[in-house]
N, C-alpha and C positions, 0 to 999 in steps of 0.2 A: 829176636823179636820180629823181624819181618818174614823171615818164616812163615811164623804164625798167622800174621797178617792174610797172607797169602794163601796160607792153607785154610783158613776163613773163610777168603774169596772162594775160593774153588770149591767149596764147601756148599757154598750159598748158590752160586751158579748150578749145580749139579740138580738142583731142586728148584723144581719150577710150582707158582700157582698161579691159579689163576682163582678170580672173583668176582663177584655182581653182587646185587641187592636188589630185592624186590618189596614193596611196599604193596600191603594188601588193605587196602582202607574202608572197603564196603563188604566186608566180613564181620565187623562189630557195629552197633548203633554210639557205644561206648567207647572201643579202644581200634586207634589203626595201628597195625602189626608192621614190622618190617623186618625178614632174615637178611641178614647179610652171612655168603656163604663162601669160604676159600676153600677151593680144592688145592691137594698138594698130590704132584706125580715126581718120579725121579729122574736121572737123566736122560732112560732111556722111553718117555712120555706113561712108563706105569703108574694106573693109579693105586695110591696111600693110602690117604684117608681126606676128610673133611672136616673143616671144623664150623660150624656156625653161631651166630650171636642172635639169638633171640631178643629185638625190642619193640616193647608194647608202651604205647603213649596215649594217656587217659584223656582224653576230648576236653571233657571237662575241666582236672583242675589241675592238666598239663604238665604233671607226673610223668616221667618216663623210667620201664623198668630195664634192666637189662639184664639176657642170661646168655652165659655162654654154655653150649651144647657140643660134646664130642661127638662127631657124628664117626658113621661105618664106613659101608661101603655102599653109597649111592648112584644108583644109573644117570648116565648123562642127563635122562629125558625130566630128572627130576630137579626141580626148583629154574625152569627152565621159563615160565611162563607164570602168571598169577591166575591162569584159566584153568592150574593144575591143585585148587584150591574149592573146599566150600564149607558155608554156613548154612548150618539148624535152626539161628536165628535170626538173622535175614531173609535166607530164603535164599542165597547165592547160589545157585549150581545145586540146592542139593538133590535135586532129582537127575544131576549127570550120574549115567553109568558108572557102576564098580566092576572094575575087572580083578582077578589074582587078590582079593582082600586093601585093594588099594584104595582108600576114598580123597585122596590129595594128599599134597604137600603139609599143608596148613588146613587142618579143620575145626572151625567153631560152634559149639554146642553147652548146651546142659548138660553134660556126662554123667552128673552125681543127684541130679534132682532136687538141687536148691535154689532154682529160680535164680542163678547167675549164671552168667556165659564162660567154660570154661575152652581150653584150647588143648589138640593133639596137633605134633610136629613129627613130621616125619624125618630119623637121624639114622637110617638104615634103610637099605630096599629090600633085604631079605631073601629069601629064597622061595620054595614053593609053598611056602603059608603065607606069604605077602609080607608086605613090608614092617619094620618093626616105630613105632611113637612112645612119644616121649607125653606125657599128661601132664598138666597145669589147672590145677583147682583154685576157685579163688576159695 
């Protein structure tokens, strides 16, 4: 039995993450957004993958959603700031530059043309098409 224990430990030592949270509150009129996002590398500091938890909390009647997200393989530079973010319906950032198909981390819009704000997450960085997101309709 303590074997096991042990080989547990070394198990769990060998694998390292590391994590933050960023809260993006002036991207909806409606809802503030916050990823919390763990990277996981392995002993020798390569990265794995990511995993992130999507949660959106309604202003108003203080609902809070939660989604959890497998993410890919994301660049350090990503989810690194909340300035790597924008809104279609605020008006945050959205005239910053798109480079490589990347328009942020977190971007909020009408996507589908029903007069509600819905949200793209970015859970991959992709290759030379840019990054890959995840859509959220209300």
């Amino acid at each position: 039995m303590r074997f096991y224990k042990l080989a547990a430990a070394a198990l769990l030592i060998s694998f390292s993450t590391r994590a933050q949270v960023l809260t993006y509150s002036d991207l909806s009129r409606k809802y503030i957004f916050k990823i919390g996002l763990i990277r996981k590398f392995d002993a020798d500091s390569n990265y794995l993958n990511t995993k992130l938890k999507l949660r959106i909390f309604d202003r108003d009647t203080k609902h809070t959603q939660i989604i959890p997200i497998n993410g890919g393989l994301l660049f350090s530079s990503c989810y690194k700031t909340i300035k790597t973010s924008r809104s279609y319906s605020t008006g945050i950032r959205k005239d910053a530059e798109v480079l490589d198909y990347d328009f942020g981390d977190i971007v909020v819009a009408d996507l589908n043309f029903d007069n509600k704000e819905d949200i793209a997450v970015k859970y991959d960085s992709g290759g030379d098409g840019g990054p890959d997101y995840i859509f959220y309709m209300q």
